[in-house]
N, C-alpha and C positions, 0 to 999 in steps of 0.2 A: 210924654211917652216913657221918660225915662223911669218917673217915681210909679207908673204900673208895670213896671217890669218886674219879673219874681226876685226873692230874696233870695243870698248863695247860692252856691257854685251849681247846684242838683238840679235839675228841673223834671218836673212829670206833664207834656204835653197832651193833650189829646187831638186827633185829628178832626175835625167839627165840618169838615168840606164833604156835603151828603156826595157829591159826586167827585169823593178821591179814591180809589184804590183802597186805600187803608181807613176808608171811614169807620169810626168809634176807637182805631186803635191808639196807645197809649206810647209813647216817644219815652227816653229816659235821656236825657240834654246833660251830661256831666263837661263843667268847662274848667274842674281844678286842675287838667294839667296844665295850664297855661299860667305860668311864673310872673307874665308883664299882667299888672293893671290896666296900664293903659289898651293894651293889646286885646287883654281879658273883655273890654267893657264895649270894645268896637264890634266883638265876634257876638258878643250879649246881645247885641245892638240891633244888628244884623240878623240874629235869629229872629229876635224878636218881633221888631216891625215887617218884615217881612210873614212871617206868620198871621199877625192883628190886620195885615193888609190883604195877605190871601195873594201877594207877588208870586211867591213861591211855597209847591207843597211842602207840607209838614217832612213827608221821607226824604225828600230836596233838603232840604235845610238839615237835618240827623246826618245824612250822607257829609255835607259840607264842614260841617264840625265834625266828624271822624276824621275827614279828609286833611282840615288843617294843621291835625297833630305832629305829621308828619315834619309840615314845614315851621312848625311851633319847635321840634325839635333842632331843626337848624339854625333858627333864631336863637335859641338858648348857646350854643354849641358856636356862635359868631359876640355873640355878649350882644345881641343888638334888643334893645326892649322898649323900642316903640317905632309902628310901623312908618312912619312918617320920615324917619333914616334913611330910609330904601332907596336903594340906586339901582338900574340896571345892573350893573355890577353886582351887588347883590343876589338879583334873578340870574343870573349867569352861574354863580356858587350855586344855588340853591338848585340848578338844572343837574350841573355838576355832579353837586352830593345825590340827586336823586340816582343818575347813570352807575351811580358807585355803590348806593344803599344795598343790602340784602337783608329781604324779607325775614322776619323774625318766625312766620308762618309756614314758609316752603323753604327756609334756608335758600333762597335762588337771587338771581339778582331781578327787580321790577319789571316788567316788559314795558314795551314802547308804549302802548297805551296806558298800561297805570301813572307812567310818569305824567304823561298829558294830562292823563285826570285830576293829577296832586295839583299838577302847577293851575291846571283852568280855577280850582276849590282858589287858591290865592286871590286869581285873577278876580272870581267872580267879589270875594271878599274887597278887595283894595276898591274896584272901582264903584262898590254901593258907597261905599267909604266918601270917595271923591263930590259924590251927588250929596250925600246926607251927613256928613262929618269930615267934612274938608280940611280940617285945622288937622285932625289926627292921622292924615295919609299924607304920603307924597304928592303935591300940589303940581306935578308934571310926569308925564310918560316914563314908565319905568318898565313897560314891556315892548318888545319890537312887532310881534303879529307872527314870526315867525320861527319863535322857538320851537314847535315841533311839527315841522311837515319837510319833507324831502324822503330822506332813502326810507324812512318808514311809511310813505303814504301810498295809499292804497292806489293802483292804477288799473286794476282789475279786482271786483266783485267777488264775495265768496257766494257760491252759487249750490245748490244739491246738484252732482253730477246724473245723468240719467240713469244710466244702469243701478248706480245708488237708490234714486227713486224708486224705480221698477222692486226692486227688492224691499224698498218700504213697502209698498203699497200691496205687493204678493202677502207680504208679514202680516199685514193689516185684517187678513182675511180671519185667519186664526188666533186674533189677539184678543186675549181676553179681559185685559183692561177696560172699560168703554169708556174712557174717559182721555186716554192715549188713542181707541180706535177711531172713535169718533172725530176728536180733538183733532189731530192727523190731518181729519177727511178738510174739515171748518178751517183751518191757518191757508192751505192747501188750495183752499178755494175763493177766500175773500184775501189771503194776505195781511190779514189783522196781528195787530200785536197779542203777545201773550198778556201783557195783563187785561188787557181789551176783552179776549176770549174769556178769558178765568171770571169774569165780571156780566157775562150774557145773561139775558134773565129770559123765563119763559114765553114772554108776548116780544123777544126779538125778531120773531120769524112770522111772518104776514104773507097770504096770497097775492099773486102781482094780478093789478086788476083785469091784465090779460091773459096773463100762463104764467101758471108755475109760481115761484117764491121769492117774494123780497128779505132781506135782512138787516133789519137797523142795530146799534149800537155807539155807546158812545167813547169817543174818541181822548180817553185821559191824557194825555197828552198835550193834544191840540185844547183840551177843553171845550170840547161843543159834540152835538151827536151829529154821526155822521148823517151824509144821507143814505135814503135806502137803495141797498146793491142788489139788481137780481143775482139769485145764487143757482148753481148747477143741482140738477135731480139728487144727486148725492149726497151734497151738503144738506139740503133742503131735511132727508131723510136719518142723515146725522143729528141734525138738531131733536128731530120729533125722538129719536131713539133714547137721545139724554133726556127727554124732556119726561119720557116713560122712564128710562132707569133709576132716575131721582124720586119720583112722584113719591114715593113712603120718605125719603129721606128727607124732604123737601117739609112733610106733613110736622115731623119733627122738628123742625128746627127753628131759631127765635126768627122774631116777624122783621128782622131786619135781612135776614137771610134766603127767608123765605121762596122766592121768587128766583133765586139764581141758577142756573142749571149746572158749574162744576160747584157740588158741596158733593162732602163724603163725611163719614164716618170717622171718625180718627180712630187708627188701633195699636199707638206706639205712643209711649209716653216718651219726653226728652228732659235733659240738663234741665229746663226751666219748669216745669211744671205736670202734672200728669193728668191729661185731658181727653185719658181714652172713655172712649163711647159719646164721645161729643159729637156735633154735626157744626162742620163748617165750611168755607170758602176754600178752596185748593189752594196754594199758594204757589207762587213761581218756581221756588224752591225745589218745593217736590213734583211739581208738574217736571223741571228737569232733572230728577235724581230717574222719574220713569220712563221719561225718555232714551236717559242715558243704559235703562235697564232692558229696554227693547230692543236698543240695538244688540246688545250682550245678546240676550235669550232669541236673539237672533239670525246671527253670527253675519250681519253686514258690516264689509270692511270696504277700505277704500283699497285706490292702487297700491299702496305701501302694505298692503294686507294688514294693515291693522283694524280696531273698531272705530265705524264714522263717528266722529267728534258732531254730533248731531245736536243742532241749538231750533229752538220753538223759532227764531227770528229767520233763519236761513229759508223759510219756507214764503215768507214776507221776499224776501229777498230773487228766491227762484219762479215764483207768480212772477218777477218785473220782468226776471231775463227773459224769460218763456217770453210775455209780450213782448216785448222789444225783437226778441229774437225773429218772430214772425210778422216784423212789419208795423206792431202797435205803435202809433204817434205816443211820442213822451207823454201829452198832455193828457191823454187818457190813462197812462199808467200812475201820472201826476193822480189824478182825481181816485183812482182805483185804491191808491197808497195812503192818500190824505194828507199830500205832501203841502204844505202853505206856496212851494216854488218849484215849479219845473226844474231848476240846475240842484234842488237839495236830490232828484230823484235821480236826474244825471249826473251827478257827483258818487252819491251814497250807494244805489241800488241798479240802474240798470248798466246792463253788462251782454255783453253776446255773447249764444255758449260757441264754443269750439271744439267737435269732439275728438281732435286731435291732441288739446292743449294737456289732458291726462297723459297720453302715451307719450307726448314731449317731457313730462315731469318725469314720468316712470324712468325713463330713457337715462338721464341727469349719473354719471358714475360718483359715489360718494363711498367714503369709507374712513373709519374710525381712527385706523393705524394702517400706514401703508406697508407697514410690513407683514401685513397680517394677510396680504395680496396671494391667492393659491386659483388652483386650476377651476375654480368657481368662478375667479375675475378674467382670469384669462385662462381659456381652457385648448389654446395652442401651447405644447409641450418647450416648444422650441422659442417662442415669443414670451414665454414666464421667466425661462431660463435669461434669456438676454434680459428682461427688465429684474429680474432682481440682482442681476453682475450692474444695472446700469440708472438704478433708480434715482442715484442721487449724482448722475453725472448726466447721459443724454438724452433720459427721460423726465428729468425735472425740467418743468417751466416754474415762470412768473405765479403762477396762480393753481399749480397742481401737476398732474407728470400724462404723459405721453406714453401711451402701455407698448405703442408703435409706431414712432416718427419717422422709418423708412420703411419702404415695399419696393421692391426689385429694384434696390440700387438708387431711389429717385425718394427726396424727402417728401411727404405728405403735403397737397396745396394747399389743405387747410391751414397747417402747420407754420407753412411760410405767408400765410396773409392773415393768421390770427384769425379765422371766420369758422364762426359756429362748432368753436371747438365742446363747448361746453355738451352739447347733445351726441358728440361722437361716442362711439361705442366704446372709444381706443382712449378718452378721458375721465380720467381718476383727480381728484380731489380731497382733500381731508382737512379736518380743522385747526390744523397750522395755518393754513391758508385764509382762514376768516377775515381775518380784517385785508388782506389784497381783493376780494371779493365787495366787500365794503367800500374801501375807497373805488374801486371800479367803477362800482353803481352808483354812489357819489357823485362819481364822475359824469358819467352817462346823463344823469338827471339832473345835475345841473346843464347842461347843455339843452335838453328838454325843456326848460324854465325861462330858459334863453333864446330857446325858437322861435326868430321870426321869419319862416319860410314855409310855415303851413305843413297840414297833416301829414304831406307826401315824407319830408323831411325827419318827422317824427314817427313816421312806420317805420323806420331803420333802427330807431331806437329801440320802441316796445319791446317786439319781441327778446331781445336779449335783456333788458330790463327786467322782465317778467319771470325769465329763468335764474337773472340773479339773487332778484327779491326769494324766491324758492330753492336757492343753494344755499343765503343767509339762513334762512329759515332753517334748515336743515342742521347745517352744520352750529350755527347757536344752540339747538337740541340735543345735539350729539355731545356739547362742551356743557351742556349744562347737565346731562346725565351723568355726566364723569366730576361732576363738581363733586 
């Protein structure tokens, strides 16, 4: 294996897997930032056979050597240069350094899931390591399972809210993209991944031998095609729409492409090369730069009034809650998703909407600078007066201030049993406060981790869980805009 591996540090891959995403395209594998030999020759190793075996995709593998630079850089930065040193201990530092790193790209510090992604690229590394080059790894556990899950794990779904919806799909009427209008209709109605869709070719859509339209497609991911879904009149009519919009473009294009129904045009040349008037495959990329371009040119915002943070997968996502919501057994939402496990679908995707749980968020009092508090936040004349003579005396709490801890003489009940202050109208919080927010929820959720008294026990929790997780949110935005 070793002596057909390429020669120096450079490599130019091609992707050879007829059924990848990126078939024909071209990899560029540089592994000179890495100072250890030994280190250098395991990452080699790992690309390589992994590739010649078809373990893992060609962009899988590019992704993982990007990823590892990262923690290449904390090795250098420890003297340690060979991975077989490794202790827990070690993984501890290097979680460490990630929580502390800032991005060289957004100047910000990593979010919770990029960390997770650095450290899994290790993980996945060390333990091909263990099967196939045991002498060069750590020859005993060096990870625990649970270095990142708690106050960052997900306990509710991100979902498209409806009225959200409603306002896509009003947009949708006048949208002159056909490629987002359509596109839209097809995620919307099978739940498909975007690069699943971006890859449909024109014999995906078939008559159902009884009514109406089937649609097949193959599942890159899972690697297999799926099976065929009947689809709703609409979709059915989206497909044939692309399938007319492309026909001249389709006619142009090389025989490898031929067949796909999102190709376009290219009409922007970039950094790497200038490829206008070409005909190709839409990529992810720009499928969400248009996305992100229709919410714009169309002015849907969420409750914060800002523009919805709109992703091709949230529609994957709001298909499961919709079912669930109305009663659909998992196992059919399992099959609808193409999920290999019922609990990856109850884990990851479904979710029950609550059209409440918006105006709960809305509700949340936050604010940048509490001195910055005017008759906007409180617009009793007489209640600003007292809290700005008393903000840092009988309306500071533990965790944020109290705009009004007394009314006629008699302190707040909330006030004195600590309940549901958080959603009062009379609670202000600011990002001094963050990390008591943090431990809180910490708190909370580890006792959640630790429930053994069943659901009833743990509905006490959620909801206050749910609004913490969304004051972290918040107020980490507000401190990282001021970075």
């Amino acid at each position: 294996m070793a002596s057909k591996m390429p020669n120096g540090d450079v490599w130019k891959l091609i992707d050879n897997d007829s059924n990848s995403q990126w078939y024909g395209k071209k990899f560029r594998f540089d592994f000179s930032y890495i100072e250890s030999d030994s280190i250098k020759n395991i990452v080699k190793a790992y690309v390589w056979r992994n590739y010649k075996e078809g373990n893992k995709t060609l962009s899988k593998l590019y992704s993982d050597n990007g990823g590892f630079k990262l923690f290449n850089d904390f090795l250098i930065a420890h003297n340690i240069s060979s991975l077989k040193e490794l202790t827990n201990n070690n993984i501890e530092l290097f979680i460490s350094f990630l929580k502390t790193y800032i991005s060289n790209k957004t100047n910000k510090p990593l979010s919770y899931q990029t960390q997770k992604i650095h450290l899994d690229k290790v993980k996945a590394i060390i333990r091909w390591g263990q099967s196939y080059m045991p002498n060069e790894v750590p020859k005993v556990e060096i990870f625990t399972g649970n270095e990142y899950v708690g106050i960052n794990r997900k306990l509710k779904i991100d979902f498209i809210p409806d009225e959200v919806l409603e306002k896509i799909n009003k947009s949708l009427v006048n949208e002159e993209n056909p490629y987002i209008k359509y596109g839209i209709i097809i995620l919307q109605s099978t739940g498909m991944r975007i690069g699943d869709m971006l890859k449909l070719t024109t014999d995906s859509i078939k008559p159902h031998l009884i009514s109406g339209y089937i649609l097949t497609w193959y599942d890159h991911k899972n690697r297999k095609e799926r099976q065929p879904m009947p689809i709703p009149n609409e979709c059915a009519i989206a497909v044939e729409k692309l399938i007319e919009h492309t026909k001249n473009l389709r006619e142009r294009a090389s025989d490898s492409i031929k067949d796909y129904l999102f190709v376009h045009d290219i009409r922007k040349a970039n950094a790497i090369s200038n490829r206008i008037g070409e005909i190709d495959v839409i990529n992810q990329r720009t499928y969400s730069f248009w996305l992100n371009k229709f919410i714009k040119n169309n002015d849907i915002k969420d409750t914060n009034d800002e523009y919805y943070n709109l992703t091709a997968h949230q529609f994957r996502r709001t298909l499961a809650t919709d079912m669930l919501s109305k009663g659909t057994d998992l196992k059919a939402i399992q099959e609808v998703l193409g999920h290999s496990s019922p609990m990856t679908t109850k884990q990851s995707y479904a979710d029950v909407k609550d059209k409440e749980r918006a105006e709960v968020f809305k509700n949340i009092g936050i604010i940048g600078n509490i001195n910055k508090v005017d008759e906007t936040v409180i617009s009793d004349k007489k209640d600003l007066i007292w809290f700005k003579e008393n903000k840092d005396k009988g309306a500071r709490m533990e965790d944020g201030y109290c705009t009004k801890p007394c009314s006629d003489g008699k302190i707040c009940d909330r006030l004195l049993k600590r309940q549901k202050c958080y959603t009062c109208s009379r609670y202000i919080t600011t990002p001094e406060y963050l990390q008591a927010h943090k431990n809180h929820l910490a708190e909370l959720e580890s006792q959640l981790d630790g429930n053994i008294y069943g659901d009833h026990y743990a509905e006490h929790f959620l909801p206050t869980i749910e609004i913490l997780k969304e004051i972290v949110k918040r107020l980490e935005g507000m401190q990282d805009g001021n970075n």
